[in-house]
N, C-alpha and C positions, 0 to 999 in steps of 0.2 A: 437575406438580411445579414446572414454569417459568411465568412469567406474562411477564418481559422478556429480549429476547435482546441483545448486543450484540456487534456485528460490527466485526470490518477493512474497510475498505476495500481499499486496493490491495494486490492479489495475492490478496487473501481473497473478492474479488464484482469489481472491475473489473480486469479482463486488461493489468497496468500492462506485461509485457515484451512484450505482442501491439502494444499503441497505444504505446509510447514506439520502438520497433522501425517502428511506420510512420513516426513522424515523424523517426526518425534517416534513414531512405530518403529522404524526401522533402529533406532538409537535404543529402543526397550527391548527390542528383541537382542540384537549383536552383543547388549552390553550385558543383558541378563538382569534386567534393572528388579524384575520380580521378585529374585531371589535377596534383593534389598525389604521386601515389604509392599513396592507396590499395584496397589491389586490388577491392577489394566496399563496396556498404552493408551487406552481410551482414557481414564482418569489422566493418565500423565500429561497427554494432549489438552484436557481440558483447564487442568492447572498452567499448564504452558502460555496455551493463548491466552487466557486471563490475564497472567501476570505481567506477561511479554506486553499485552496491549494498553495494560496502564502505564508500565515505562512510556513506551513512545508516547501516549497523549503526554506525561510527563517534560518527554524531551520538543515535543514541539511548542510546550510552555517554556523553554528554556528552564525549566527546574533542575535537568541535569545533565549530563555531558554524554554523548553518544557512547564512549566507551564505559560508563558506568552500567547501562544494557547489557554491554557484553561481558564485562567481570561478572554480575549482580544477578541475572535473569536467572541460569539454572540453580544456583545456590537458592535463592526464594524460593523455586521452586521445591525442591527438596526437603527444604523446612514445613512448606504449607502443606506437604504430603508426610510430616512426622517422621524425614529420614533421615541421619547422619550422611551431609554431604561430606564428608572428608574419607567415606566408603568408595566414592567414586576416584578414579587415580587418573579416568579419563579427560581431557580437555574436549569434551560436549560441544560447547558453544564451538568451538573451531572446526569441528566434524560437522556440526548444525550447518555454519554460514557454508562451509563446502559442497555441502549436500542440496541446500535449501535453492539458488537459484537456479539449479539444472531440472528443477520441477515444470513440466508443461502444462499446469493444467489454467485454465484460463475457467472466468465466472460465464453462466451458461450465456450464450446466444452472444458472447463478445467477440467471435470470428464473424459471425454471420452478420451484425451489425457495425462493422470495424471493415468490412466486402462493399456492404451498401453505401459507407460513408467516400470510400475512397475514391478517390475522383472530382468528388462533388466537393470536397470543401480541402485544406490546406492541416494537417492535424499535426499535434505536435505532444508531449508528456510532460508534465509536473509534477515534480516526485522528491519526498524529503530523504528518499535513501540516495543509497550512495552509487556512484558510477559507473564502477567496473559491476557491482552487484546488479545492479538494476540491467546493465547491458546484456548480462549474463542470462535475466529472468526473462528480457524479450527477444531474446535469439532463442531457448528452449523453450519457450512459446509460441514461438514463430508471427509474432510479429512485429518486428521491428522495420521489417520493410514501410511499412502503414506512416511511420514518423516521420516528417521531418527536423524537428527537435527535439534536442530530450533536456529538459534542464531538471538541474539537481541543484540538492544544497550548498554541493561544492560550488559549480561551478558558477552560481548568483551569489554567492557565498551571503545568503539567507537562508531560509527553509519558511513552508509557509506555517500560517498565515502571515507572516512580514510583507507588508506589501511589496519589499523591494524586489521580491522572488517574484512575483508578478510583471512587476515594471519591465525588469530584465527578461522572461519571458516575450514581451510584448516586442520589445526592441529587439531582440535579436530575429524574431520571426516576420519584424521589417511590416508591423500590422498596428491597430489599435483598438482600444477597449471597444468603441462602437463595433468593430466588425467580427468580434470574437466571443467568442463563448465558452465558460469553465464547466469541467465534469466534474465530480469525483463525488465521494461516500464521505467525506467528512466534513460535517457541517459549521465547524471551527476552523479550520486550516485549509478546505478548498472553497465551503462555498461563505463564507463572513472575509475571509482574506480576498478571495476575488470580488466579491462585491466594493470592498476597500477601496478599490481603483477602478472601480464602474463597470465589470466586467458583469455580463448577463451569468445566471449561471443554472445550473443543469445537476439540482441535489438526487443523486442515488440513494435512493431511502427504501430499502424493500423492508424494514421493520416497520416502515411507517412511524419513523420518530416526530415526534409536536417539536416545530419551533417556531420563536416568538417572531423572528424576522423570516419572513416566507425567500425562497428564492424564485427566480425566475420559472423554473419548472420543479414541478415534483415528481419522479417515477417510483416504480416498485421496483423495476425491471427492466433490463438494457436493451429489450426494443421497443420501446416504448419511444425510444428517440428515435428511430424510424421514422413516425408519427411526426414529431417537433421538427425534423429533418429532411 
């Protein structure tokens, strides 16, 4: 029924809260962030992704500019942990992004099911980060051979859920909504945008989120498309 598949990347195939979580450890140890006040890198991680994760639903609502992420993320961070960011003299976020895509670690059973797919169907990447980043994330995961496309925000010059990130998607991989089928874990920006333009789609939902508009399939867990596949 499918001939191309297109995927997320982080959170959908690379383990972004496993590896942004190492490298928030590594930043609390080198920087001595304790001797600030806070109690764990475990706390600090937890504030992290928290915070980090409502910017980008933010930035994928267009509420604000990518580079406000990057000024704005550790600074909140530090306040919601009751610390004088102006103690820190390091540039954090720029150690962060330098660190952060040389991470391998991928969400479980996404090698093993990323093996079985190859071959059998034509796959490609949908991703609101950025280019050199994301190529970074899939060569120190090893897999980027598995692609044939990678489209990004830049280079549809949308982000989803626009559908035109889609459209362009579809065209460049020379395919069409009938033959293809969206992954990903966000059920705003991968699986309501792909459905926008008719695409089947494929919600990664291991929390088991309720929504009003079902997708095409629901899993828990990424061999579960083995199954559908």
């Amino acid at each position: 029924m499918y001939k191309h598949l297109f995927f997320d990347l982080d959170h959908t195939l690379w383990d972004f809260d496993r590896n942004s979580s190492e490298c928030i450890a590594e930043l609390f140890e080198t920087h001595r962030l304790a001797d600030l006040g806070i109690a764990s890198a475990a706390e600090f991680s937890r504030h992290f992704i928290a915070i980090n994760k409502q910017l980008w639903a933010d930035y994928d609502k267009n509420l604000i500019e990518h580079g406000y992420i990057r000024k704005h993320r550790f600074p909140m961070v530090f306040r919601a942990l009751g610390v004088d960011e102006s103690a820190v003299q390091t540039d954090l976020n720029a150690e962060y992004l330098r660190m952060l895509p040389c991470k391998p670690h991928l969400l479980e059973s996404a090698k093993e099911v990323l093996d079985y797919l190859q071959g059998r169907y034509i796959m490609h990447i949908i991703t609101n980060g950025f280019a050199e980043i994301q190529a970074v994330k899939m060569n120190s995961s090893d897999i980027a051979h598995y692609f044939t496309h990678v489209v990004t925000s830049e280079n549809a010059n949308a982000k989803k859920p626009d559908p035109l990130v889609f459209q362009y998607a579809l065209e460049i991989s020379g395919t069409t909504a009938a033959n293809s089928l969206m992954i990903g874990d966000n059920y705003e920006a991968d699986i309501m945008g792909a459905k926008g333009v008719g695409l089947d789609t494929v919600f990664y939902n291991p929390e088991n989120q309720s929504v009003s508009d079902p997708p095409t399939y629901d899993i828990r867990h990424l061999k579960e498309l083995m199954a559908i596949l």
